[in-house]
C-alpha positions as CSV (number, residue, x, y, z in Angstrom):
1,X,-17.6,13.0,48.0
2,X,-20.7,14.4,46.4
3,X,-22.9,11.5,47.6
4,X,-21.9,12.6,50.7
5,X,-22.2,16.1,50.5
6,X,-26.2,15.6,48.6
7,X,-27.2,12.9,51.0
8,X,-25.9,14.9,54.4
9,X,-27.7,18.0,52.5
10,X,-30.8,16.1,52.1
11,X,-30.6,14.7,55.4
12,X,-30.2,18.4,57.1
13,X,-33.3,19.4,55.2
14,X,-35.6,16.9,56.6
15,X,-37.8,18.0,59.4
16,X,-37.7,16.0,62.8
17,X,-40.7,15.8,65.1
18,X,-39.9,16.3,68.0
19,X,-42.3,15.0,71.3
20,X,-42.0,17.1,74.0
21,X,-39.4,19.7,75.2
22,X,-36.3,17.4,76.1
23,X,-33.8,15.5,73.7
24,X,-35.9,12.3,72.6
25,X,-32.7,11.0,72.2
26,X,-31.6,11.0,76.1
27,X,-35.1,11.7,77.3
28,X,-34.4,14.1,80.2
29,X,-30.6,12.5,80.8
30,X,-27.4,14.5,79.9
31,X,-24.9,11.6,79.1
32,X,-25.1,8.6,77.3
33,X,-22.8,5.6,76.7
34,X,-22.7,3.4,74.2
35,X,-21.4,0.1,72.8
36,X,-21.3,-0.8,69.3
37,X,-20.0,-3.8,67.2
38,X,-20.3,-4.1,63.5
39,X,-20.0,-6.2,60.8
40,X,-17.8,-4.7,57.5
41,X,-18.7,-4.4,53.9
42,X,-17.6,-4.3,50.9
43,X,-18.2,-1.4,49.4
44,X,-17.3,1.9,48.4
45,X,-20.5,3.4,50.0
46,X,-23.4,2.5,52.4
47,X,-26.4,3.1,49.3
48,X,-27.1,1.4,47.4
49,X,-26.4,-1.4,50.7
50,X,-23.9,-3.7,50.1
51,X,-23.9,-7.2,49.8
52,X,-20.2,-8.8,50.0
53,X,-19.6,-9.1,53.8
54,X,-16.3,-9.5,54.6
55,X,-14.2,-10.4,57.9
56,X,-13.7,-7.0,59.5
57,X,-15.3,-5.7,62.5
58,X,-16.1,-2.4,64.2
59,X,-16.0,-2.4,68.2
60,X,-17.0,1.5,69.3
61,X,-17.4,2.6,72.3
62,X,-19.3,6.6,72.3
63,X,-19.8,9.0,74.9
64,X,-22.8,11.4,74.3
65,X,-24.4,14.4,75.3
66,X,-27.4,16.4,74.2
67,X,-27.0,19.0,71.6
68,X,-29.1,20.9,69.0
69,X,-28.2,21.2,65.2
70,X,-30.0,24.2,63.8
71,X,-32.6,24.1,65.9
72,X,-33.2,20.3,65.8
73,X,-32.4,18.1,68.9
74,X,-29.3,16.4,69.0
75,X,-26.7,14.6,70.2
76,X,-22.7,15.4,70.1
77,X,-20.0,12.4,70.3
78,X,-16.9,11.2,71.3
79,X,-16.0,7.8,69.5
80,X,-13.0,5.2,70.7
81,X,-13.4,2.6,67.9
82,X,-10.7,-0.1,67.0
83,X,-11.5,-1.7,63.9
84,X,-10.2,-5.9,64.1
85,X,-9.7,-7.8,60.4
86,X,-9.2,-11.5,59.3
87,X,-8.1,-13.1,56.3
88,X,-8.4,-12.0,53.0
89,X,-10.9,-12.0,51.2
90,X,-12.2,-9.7,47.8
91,X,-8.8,-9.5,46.9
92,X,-8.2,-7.1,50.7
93,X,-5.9,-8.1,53.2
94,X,-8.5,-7.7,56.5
95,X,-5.9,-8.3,58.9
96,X,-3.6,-5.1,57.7
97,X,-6.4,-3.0,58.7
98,X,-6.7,-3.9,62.7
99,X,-6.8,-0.3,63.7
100,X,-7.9,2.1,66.5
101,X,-9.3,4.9,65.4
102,X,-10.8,8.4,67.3
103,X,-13.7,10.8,66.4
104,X,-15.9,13.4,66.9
105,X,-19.2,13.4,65.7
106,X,-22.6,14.5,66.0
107,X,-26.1,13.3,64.7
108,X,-29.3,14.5,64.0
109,X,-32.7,13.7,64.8
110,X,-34.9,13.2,61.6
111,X,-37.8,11.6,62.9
112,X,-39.1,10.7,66.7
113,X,-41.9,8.4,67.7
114,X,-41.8,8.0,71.1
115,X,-40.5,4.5,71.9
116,X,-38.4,4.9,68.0
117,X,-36.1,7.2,66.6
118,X,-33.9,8.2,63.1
119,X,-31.3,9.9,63.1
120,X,-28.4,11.3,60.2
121,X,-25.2,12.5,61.3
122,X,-21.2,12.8,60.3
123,X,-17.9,13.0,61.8
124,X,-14.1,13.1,61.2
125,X,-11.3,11.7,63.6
126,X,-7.9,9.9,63.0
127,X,-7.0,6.1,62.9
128,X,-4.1,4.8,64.5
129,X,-2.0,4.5,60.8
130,X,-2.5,5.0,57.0
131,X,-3.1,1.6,54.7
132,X,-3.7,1.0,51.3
133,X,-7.5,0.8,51.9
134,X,-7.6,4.5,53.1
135,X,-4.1,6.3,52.2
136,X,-4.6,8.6,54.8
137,X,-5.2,8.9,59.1
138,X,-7.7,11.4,58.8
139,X,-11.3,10.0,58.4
140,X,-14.5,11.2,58.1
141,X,-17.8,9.6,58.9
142,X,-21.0,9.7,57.6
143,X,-24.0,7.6,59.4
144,X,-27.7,6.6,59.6
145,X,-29.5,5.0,62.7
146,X,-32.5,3.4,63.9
147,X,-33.1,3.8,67.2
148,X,-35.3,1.9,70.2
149,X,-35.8,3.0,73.8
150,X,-36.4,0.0,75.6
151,X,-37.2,2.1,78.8
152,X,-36.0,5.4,80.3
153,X,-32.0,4.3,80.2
154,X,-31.8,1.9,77.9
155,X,-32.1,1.3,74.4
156,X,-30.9,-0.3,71.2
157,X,-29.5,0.9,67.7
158,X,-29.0,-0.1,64.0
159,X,-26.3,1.9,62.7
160,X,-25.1,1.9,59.2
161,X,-21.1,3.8,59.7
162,X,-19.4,4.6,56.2
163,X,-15.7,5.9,56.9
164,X,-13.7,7.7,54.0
165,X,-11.1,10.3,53.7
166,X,-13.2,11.8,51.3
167,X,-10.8,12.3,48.6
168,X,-8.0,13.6,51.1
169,X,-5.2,10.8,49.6
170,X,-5.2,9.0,45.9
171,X,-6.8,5.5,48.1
172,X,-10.1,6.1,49.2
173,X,-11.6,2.3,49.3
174,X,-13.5,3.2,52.7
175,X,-14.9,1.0,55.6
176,X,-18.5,0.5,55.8
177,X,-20.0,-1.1,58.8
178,X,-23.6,-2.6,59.3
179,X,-24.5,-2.7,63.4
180,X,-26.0,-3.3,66.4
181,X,-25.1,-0.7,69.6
182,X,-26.4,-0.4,73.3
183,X,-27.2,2.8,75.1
184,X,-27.7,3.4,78.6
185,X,-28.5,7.1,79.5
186,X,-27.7,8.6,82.9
């Protein structure tokens, strides 16, 4: 929990350059949707990265709208995600952790360069059911992303997700996820 709470500190700090006068996240659009599918980790946070991929995926579908966050552009979201495990594998039963999960989150622009973007942001929701992994429903969400705008409505993100229940139960093992994710603003 205090990795979380320097990094997000650090990351709420930086400045973001902004381009113009609209969200360089959406451009000039007020919605966005957008689909993203990960591939799981393990490890019990997202730095330093992990190396031990494992069979457990992240399928996410987010609806977003423009925001500001002390004065910085961005973006507020509603995540459906369902998380889908296989075999065992580290000494984790994958499988036992198929579960759908719902947040809210928000992130943050750091940096802006026209067709590329950065952005930090957290979260917290619910999954479907406790486990052993994380002894509790309630999650919370902390998140990086790299961001392209292909053209006006379209674009393309790398998104490093770390879910925790940041200390809530005595298991905290977390998910991390490593991604890719469309957008499509309208």
């Amino acid at each position: 929990m205090k990795k979380f709470i320097v990094i997000l500190s650090c990351l709420i700090a930086m400045p973001a350059i902004a381009s113009n006068g609209s969200n360089p996240l959406m451009r000039h659009h007020k919605n966005q949707l957008s689909f993203y599918l990960g591939q799981g980790v393990n490890s019990g946070f997202i730095i330093p990265p992990p190396t031990q991929f494992v069979p457990f995926y992240l399928l996410n579908l987010q609806y977003s709208q423009p925001a500001t966050f002390f004065g910085l552009p961005a973006r507020q979201t509603l995540e459906l995600g369902q998380t889908i495990g296989f075999a065992d594998k580290y000494g984790w039963h994958w499988r036992d952790y198929t579960i759908p999960m719902v947040l809210i989150s928000g992130d943050v622009l750091l940096a802006d360069f026209n067709k590329f973007y950065f952005t930090g942001g957290g979260g917290a929701g619910l999954q479907a059911q406790q486990n052993e992994r994380l002894g509790a429903k309630l999650l919370f969400l902390f998140k990086l992303t790299a961001g392209w705008h292909i053209n006006d409505k379209w674009g393309m993100e790398f998104s490093i997700k770390h879910f925790s229940n940041a200390n809530t139960a005595p298991e905290n093992y977390s998910y991390a996820f490593y991604g890719l994710g469309v957008t499509y603003n309208f």
